[in-house]
N, C-alpha and C positions, 0 to 999 in steps of 0.2 A: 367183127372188130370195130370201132368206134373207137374217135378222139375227141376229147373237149377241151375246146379252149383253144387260143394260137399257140403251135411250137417255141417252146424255148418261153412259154409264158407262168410265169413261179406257180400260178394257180392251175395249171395244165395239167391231165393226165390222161395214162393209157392204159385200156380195156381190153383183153383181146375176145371179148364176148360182151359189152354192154352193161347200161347201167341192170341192177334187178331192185328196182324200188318197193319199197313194203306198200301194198293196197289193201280195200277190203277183204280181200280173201286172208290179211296175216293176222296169225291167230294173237290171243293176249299173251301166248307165255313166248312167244317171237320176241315180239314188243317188248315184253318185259326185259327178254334175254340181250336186246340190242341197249336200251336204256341203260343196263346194267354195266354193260361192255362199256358205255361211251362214260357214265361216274367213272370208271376204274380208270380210265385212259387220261379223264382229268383229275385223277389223284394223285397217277404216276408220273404226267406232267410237271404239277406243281412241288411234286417231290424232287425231281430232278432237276427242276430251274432253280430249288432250295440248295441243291447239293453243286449244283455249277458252278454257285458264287463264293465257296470253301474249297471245294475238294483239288484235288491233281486230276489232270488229263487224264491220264490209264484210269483211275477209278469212277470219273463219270462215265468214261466211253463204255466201262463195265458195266456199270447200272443202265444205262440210255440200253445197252442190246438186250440185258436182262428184262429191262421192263419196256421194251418193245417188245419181246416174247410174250410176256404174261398180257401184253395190252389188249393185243391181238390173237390170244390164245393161238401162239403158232407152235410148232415142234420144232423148228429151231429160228434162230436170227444171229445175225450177223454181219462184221462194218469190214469193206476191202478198200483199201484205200492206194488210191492212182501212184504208181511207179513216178519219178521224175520224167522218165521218157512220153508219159501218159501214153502207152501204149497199152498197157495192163497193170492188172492192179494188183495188190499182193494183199494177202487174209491177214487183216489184223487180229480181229476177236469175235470167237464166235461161240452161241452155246445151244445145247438141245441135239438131237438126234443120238450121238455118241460122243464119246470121248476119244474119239479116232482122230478128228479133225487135226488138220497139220496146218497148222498156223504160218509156214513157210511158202504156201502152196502160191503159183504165179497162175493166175486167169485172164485171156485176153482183154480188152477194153472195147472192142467194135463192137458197130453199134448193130451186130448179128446177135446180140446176147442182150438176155430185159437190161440188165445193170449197166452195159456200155450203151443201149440205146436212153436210158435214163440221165446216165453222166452226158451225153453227145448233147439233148434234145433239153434239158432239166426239167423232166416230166414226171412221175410220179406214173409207175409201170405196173399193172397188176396181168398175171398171166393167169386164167382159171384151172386150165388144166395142158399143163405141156405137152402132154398125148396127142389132144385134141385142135393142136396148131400147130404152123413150121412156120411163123414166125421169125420164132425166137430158138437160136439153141440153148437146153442145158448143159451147164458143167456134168461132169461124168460122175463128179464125188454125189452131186444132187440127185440122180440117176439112181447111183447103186443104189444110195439112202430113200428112196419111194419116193422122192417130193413131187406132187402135182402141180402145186400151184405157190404162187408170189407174191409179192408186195416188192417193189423198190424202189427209192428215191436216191436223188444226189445230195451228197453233205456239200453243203457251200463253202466257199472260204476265199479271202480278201482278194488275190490273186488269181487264183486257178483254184478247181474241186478239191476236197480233199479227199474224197471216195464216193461211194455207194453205202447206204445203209440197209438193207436187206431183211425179210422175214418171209418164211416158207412154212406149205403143210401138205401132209399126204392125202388131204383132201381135197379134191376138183370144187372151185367156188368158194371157197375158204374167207377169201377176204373181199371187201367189198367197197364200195365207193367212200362210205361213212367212215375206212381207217386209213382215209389220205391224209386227212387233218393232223391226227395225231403221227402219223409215221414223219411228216412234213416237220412236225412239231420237235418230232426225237432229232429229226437230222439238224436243222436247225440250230439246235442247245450244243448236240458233239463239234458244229462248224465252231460256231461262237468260243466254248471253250478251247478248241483245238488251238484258232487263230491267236489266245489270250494268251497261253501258255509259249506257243512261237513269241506275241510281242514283247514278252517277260522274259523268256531266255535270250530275246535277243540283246534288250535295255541290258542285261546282267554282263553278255559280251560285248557291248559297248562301253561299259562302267569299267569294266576289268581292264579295255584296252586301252580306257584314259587313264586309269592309274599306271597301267603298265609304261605308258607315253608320258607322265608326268615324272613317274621314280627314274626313267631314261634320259629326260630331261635336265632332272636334278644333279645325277650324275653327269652327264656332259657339260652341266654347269660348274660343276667343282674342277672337271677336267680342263675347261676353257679357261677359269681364273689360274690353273697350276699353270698349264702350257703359256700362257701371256705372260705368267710373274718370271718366269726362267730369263726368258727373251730379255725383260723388261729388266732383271736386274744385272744383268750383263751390259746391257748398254748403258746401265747408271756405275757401274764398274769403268768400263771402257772411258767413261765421261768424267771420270774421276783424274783416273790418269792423266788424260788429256789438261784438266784443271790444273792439273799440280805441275805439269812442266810447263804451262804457259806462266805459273805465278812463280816459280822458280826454274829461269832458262838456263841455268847452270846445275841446277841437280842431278841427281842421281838416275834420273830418267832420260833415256837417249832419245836418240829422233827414231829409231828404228821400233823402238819400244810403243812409241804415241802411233807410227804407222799402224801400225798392229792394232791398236787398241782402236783405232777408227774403221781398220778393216772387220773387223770383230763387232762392232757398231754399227756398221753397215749389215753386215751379215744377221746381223740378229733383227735389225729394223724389216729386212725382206723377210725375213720369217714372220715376224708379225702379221705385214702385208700379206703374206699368200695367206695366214689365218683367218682376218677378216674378211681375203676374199672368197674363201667357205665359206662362211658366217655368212655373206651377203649373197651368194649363191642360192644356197640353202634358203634363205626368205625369199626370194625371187621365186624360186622353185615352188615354195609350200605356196605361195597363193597365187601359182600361175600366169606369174606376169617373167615369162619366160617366150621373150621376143623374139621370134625367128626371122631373120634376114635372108631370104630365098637367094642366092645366087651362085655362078659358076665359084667350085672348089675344085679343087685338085689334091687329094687325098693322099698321092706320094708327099708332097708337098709339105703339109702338115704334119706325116711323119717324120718328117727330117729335121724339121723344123724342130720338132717338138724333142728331139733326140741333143741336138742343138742344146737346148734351153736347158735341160737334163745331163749335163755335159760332164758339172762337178759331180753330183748323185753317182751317177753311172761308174765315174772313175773310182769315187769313195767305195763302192758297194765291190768294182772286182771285174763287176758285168763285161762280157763282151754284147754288145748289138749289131743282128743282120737282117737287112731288109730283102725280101724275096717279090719277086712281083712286078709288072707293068710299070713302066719310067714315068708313065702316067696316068693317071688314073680318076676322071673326071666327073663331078654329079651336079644336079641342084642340090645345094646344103645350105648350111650358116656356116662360113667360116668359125666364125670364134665360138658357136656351139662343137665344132668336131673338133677343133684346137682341145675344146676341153673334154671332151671325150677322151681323144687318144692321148693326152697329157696325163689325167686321170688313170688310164689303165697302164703307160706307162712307170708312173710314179711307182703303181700297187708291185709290177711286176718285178721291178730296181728292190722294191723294199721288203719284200717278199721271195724272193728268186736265191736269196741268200748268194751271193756272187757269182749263180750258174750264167752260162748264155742264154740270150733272149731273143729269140727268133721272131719279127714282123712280116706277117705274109697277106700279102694282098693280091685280091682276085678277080674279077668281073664279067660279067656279063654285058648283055643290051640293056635288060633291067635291072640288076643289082652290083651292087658292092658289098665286097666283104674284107674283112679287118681281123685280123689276128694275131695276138699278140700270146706267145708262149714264153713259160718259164720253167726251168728245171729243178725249180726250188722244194721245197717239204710238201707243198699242195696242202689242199685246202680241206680238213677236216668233213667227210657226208653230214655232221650231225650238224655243220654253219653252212653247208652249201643252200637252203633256203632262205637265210636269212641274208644274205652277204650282200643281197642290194636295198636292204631297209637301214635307216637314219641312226648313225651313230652304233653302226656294229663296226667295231675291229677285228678283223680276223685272225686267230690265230691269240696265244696267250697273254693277259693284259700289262706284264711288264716289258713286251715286244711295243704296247701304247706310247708307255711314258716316256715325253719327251719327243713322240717321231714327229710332231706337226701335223699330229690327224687327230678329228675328231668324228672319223669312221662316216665321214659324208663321200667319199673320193665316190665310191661305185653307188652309192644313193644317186647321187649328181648324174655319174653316166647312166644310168637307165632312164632318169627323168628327159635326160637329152638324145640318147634312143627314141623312147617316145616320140618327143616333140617331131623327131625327123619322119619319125613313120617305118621306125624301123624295128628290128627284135637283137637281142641280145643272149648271148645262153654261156654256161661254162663246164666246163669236164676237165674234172680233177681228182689225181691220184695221189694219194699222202706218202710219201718221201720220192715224188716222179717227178710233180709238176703241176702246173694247175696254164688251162689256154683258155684263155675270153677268145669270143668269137661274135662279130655283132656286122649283121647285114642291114643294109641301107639302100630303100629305092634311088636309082640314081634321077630322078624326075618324076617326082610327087607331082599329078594331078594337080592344078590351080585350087579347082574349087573342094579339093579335099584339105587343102592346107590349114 
């Protein structure tokens, strides 16, 4: 056995019998025969760096194994390409020997086998005759099929490998030093194309997710102009009235009448305001400038509070609320990030719970808190439960939208504010049971992790 070159060096490979260089003793029609081998291998080259720059993925990597077979006169070749676990590799495409080959088949990746010690080492592995070493194991399919002897290299790619590229003969000596170049050459061309086709599909799902984020956009923009004009023309109503009994204090309009109409003014002005204070949430959020203020909170506390604030809601909706849980219950947090947390999932729960009871239960440990907040409402559709903490979903059908003063930020928000705290969030929900958020929070985030 012999190695040349340093491990892990691109121009590196492995022997398990030595070079056999052609001397005097190799006759003209050797020479000729090698000569011959090495035009063909640069024909099939330049045909396949022709066909890289056109074709699709599957049919380079078709041709690259096909004329890796004929380059190297082998009886079969073939590319297995590394599992995400990179523990093994799974058989992409392979040709020659029979038409048996199962394309599903899963083959180790250690580096007890040429092809894992090739991927391990990125060497370029030639075995002469597998009989005649214990080396290296072979696969059992290689076995039953006669193969004696190898060729194999790693296909590169931007990241991590994207396989082995592979060529075998039932001949002992089969391949030889002079078909590292070219097999180098094949793997190479399938890396290159492999990695163009990922950059390509990737650009296409990022194209797709800004249109999809722009037509989401757009839509939440019509919805933000409706939901402001409502507010906005109520209070130009409300302000009307008010006009007309101050220019006539004897008309038709009483003083109980003008109450009204400024309480109704008022009401619709806080509507507003919680509106834009989404709107300004939501920008704070998308670029991150979401300031955490580390100090002692008390989590009963802001439940109560927040039930409090929730007062009229709660009454209008039917709801009863019951809090379960420790009298107190204390972390490192942000206050006004867990205000909006649990304000947030209260809101959803009132507005969504369709007037069932609403159970708060709170739990804790040394290290955690937990928060849950249940509702016995319709529950939450499986086919929205992935989406229900991305930007401007509403849950639930969209003339349930119009008019409630959301614009499907509420559970964006609280997972953003999750995060920030270091915490996790999850929900389980059954359609006409209920739907329960549940969201744990270290009670004493580390410094230097904050």
């Amino acid at each position: 056995m012999s190695l040349r070159g340093p491990e892990n060096h691109e121009n590196s490979h492995m022997s398990t019998s030595g070079d056999r260089p052609f001397d005097e003793h190799t006759t003209p029609e050797a020479l000729r025969a090698l000569l011959d081998r090495h035009v063909n291998q640069q024909l099939l080259t330049a045909k396949l760096s022709r066909l890289a720059l056109r074709a699709r993925y599957a049919d380079v990597l078709r041709e690259a194994v096909e004329g890796l077979r004929e380059g190297v006169d082998a009886d079969n070749a073939e590319v297995l390409e590394l599992v995400p676990s990179e523990t093994s590799f799974h058989l992409r495409y392979a040709v020659g020997l029979d038409d048996a080959t199962q394309f599903d088949e899963i083959e180790p990746a250690g580096s007890q086998t040429a092809r894992g010690h090739a991927l391990r080492h990125n060497q370029v592995v030639i075995v002469d005759d597998f009989d005649a070493q214990t080396r290296f194991e072979r696969a059992s399919r290689l076995t039953q099929r006669g193969i004696k002897a190898s060729i194999t290299v790693r296909i590169p790619g931007l990241k991590r490998p994207i396989g082995v590229l592979s060529a075998h003969s039932r001949h002992p000596g089969h391949f030889s030093n002079d078909d590292v170049e070219f097999i180098r050459t094949v793997a190479n061309i399938i890396g290159e194309c492999a990695e163009s086709e990922r950059s390509e599909e990737q650009r296409k799902r990022m194209y797709e997710e800004l249109h999809r984020a722009m037509d989401v956009r757009e839509e939440m923009l019509s919805v933000i102009s409706h939901d402001l004009r409502s507010p906005a023309s109520a209070i130009k109503l409300s302000l009307e009235v008010v006009r007309r009994a101050v220019k006539d204090p004897g008309g038709p309009i009483t003083p109980e009448q003008v109450e009204r109409a400024i309480l109704k003014a008022n009401s619709n002005l806080d509507r507003m305001m919680s509106m834009m204070d989404d709107l300004l949430t939501m920008s704070r959020a998308e670029t991150d400038a979401f300031d955490i203020n580390w100090e002692e909170v008390d989590l009963r506390e802001v439940v109560e509070e927040a039930i409090a604030d929730h007062e009229r809601a709660i009454e209008a909706s039917g709801s009863q609320i019951s809090i379960e849980g420790p009298d107190v219950l204390v972390g490192q947090w942000d206050w006004v990030r867990v205000e909006q947390l649990v304000a947030n999932l209260l809101s959803n729960a009132i507005k969504y719970g369709q007037g069932s009871p609403i159970t708060i239960t709170l739990e804790a440990d040394e290290q955690t808190a937990t928060l849950r907040i249940h509702d016995r409402g319709r529950g939450i559709p499986k086919g929205e439960r992935k989406r229900i903490f991305e930007r401007y979903v509403r849950v639930g059908p969209k003339k349930e939208g119009k008019g409630n003063n959301s614009y499907g930020l509420g559970l964006w928000i609280v997972k953003r504010v999750v995060d920030s705290l270091h915490g996790t969030i999850r929900v389980d929900s059954t359609p006409g049971e209920g739907t329960t958020f549940e969201v744990k929070l270290p009670r004493n985030v580390e410094a230097e992790t904050r």
